[in-house]
C-alpha positions in Angstrom: 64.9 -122.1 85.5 61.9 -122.0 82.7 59.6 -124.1 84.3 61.3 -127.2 85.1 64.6 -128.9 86.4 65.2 -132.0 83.7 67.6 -134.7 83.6 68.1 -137.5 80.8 65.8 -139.4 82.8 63.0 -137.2 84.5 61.7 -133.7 85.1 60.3 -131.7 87.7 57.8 -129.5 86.3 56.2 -126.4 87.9 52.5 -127.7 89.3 49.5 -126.5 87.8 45.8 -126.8 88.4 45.3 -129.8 85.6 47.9 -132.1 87.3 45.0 -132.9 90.2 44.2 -136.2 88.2 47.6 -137.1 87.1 48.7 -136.8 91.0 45.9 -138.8 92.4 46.7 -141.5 89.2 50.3 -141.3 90.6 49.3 -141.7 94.4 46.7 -144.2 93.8 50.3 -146.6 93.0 50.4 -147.7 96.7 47.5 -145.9 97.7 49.8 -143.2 99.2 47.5 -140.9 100.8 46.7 -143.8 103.5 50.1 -143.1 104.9 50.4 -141.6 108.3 53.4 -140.0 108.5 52.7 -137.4 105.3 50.5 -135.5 103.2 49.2 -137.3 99.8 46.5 -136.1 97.6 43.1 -138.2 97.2 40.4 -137.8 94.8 38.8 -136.2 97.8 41.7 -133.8 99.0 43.7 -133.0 95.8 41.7 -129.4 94.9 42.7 -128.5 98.3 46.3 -130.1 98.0 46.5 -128.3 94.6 45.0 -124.8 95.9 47.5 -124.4 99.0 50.7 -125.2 96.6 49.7 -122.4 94.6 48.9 -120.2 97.1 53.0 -120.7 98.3 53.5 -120.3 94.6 51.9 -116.5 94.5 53.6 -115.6 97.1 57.0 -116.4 96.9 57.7 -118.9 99.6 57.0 -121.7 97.5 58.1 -124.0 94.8 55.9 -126.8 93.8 56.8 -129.7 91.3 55.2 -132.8 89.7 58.1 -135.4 89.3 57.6 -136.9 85.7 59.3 -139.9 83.6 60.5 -138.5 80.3 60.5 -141.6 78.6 56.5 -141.6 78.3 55.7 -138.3 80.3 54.0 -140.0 83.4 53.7 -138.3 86.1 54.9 -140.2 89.1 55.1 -137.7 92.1 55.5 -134.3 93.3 58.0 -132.3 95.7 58.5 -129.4 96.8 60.9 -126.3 97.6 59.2 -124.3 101.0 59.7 -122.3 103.7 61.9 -120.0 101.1 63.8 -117.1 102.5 65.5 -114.9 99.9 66.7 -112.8 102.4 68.3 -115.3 104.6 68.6 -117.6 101.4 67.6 -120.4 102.8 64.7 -122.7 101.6 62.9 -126.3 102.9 62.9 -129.7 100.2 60.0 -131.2 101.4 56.3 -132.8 100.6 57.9 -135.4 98.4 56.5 -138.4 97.6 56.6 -141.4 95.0 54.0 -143.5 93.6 55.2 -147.2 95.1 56.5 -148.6 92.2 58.7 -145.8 91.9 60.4 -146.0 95.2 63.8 -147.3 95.7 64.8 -146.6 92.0 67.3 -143.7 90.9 63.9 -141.0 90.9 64.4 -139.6 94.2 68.3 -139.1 94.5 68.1 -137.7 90.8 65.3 -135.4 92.1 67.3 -134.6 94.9 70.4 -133.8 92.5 68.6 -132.0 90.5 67.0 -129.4 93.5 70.4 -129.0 95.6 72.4 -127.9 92.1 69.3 -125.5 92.2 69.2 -124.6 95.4 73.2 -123.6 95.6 73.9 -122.9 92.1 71.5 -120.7 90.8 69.1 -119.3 93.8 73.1 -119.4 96.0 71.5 -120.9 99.2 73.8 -120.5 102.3 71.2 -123.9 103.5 69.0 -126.3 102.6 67.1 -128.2 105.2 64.9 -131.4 105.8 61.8 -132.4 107.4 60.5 -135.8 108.0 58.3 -137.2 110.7 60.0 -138.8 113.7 58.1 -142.8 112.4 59.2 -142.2 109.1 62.2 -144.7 109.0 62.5 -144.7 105.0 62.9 -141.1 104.6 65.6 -140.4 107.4 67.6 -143.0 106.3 66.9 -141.6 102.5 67.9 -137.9 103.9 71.3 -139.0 105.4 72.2 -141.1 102.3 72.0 -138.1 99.8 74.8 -136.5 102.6 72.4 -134.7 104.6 73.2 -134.0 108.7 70.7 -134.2 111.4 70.1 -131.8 113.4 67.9 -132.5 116.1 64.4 -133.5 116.8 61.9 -130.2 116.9 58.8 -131.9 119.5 55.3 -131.5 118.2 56.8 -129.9 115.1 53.1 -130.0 113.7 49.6 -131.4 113.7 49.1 -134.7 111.2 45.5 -135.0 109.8 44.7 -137.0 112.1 45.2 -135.3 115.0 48.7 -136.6 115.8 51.2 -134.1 117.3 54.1 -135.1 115.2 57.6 -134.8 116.3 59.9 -134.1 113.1 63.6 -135.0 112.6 65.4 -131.6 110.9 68.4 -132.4 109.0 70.6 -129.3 106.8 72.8 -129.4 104.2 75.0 -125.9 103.8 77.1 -124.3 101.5 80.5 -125.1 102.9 79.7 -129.2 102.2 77.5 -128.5 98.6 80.7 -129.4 96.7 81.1 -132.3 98.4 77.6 -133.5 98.4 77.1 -133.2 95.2 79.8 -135.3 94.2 78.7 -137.8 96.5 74.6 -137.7 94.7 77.2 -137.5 91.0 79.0 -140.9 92.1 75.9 -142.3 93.3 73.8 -141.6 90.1 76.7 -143.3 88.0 76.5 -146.1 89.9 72.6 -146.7 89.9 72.4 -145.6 85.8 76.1 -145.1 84.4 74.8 -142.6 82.5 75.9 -138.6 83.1 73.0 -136.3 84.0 72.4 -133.8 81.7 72.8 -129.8 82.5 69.7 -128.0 83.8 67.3 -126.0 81.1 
C-alpha cells in the first residue's frame, strides 16, 4: 500500500492532521458524534480524535483512514485498522463510521472489501476481528452480513464517554474462511453496483 486502498468507487486514504475539518464536515451529516454507542469527532473533540490516531500511527499498532468518494473527493468517514499484532498477525477493523446519508449504500461493504483483501493478502493475517457495542443493532447485523462470526460478548469491554461500562459483541473472521468471504463481499458488490472493483494501488 502507498497511502491508500482505492476502488472505482472510493478510497481509504491514510489520515492526516488537515482532515480535522473535512471529518467534522462529514460527521456533521447526521450529527454523528451525538451517538452513544461510538466515538465521532466534533468541532470540539476532533484535535484530540485526530492526535490519538496518529499516535497508533507512530507506533505501529495503528492504521487510520478517511473514507472518500472519488467521483468529487469528499470525504465521507473514517475507519480504522487497530489493535495490530505483527507477531501474532492479527489486527482489529474498527472506529468506522459514515456520514448519514452515506449509510446503507455500497460504502461500507466496499470499505470492508477493500481492508479484508488487505488484511489477508498483503499484511497475511491468520485473523481479523470486530468490535461493536452490545446496543448497536446496525453494526452487528452489518458485521455478520459481510461473513463475519460472533464470538461472544466480552462484559464491560470499555468505558463510553459518558461514563457507560459498555459490553461489546467480538466477532472474527480467519484465514481458513477469507476465500470464502471474499467471494461472498465480490457477489455482494456486483449485486449492489454491477460493476468489478478495481485491484488495489
Amino acid at each position: 500500500m502507498r497511502n491508500a486502498l482505492s476502488s472505482d468507487r472510493i478510497q481509504l486514504r491514510l489520515l492526516t492532521e488537515n482532515d480535522a475539518n473535512a471529518l467534522v464536515d462529514a460527521a456533521s451529516d447526521g450529527e454523528l458524534w451525538q451517538l452513544p454507542f461510538t466515538v465521532v469527532p466534533s468541532s470540539d473533540t476532533v484535535h484530540d480524535y485526530v492526535l490519538h490516531a496518529l499516535q497508533g500511527m507512530a507506533a505501529g499498532t495503528v492504521m487510520a483512514f478517511v473514507i472518500v468518494l472519488r467521483e468529487n473527493n469528499q470525504v465521507i468517514g473514517s475507519t480504522r485498522f487497530w489493535k495490530i499484532d505483527r507477531h501474532n498477525r492479527k489486527l482489529e477493523i474498527g472506529s468506522t463510521w459514515l456520514s448519514a446519508s452515506q449509510q446503507r449504500t455500497f460504502v461500507n461493504t466496499e470499505a470492508k472489501y477493500l481492508m479484508l483483501r488487505y488484511a489477508f493478502e498483503h499484511l497475511n493475517c491468520v485473523r481479523v476481528q470486530f468490535t461493536t457495542d452490545e446496543i448497536n443493532a446496525k453494526s452487528r447485523t452489518a458485521i455478520l452480513r459481510i461473513g463475519a462470526k460472533q464470538e461472544g460478548i466480552v462484559r464491560h469491554e470499555r468505558i463510553m464517554p459518558d461514563g457507560r461500562k459498555r459490553n461489546s459483541v467480538r466477532f472474527s473472521i480467519i484465514d481458513d474462511e477469507w476465500l470464502e468471504v471474499k467471494a461472498h463481499l465480490e457477489n455482494m458488490l456486483h449485486l449492489e453496483a454491477n460493476e468489478t472493483i478495481s485491484p488495489l494501488n
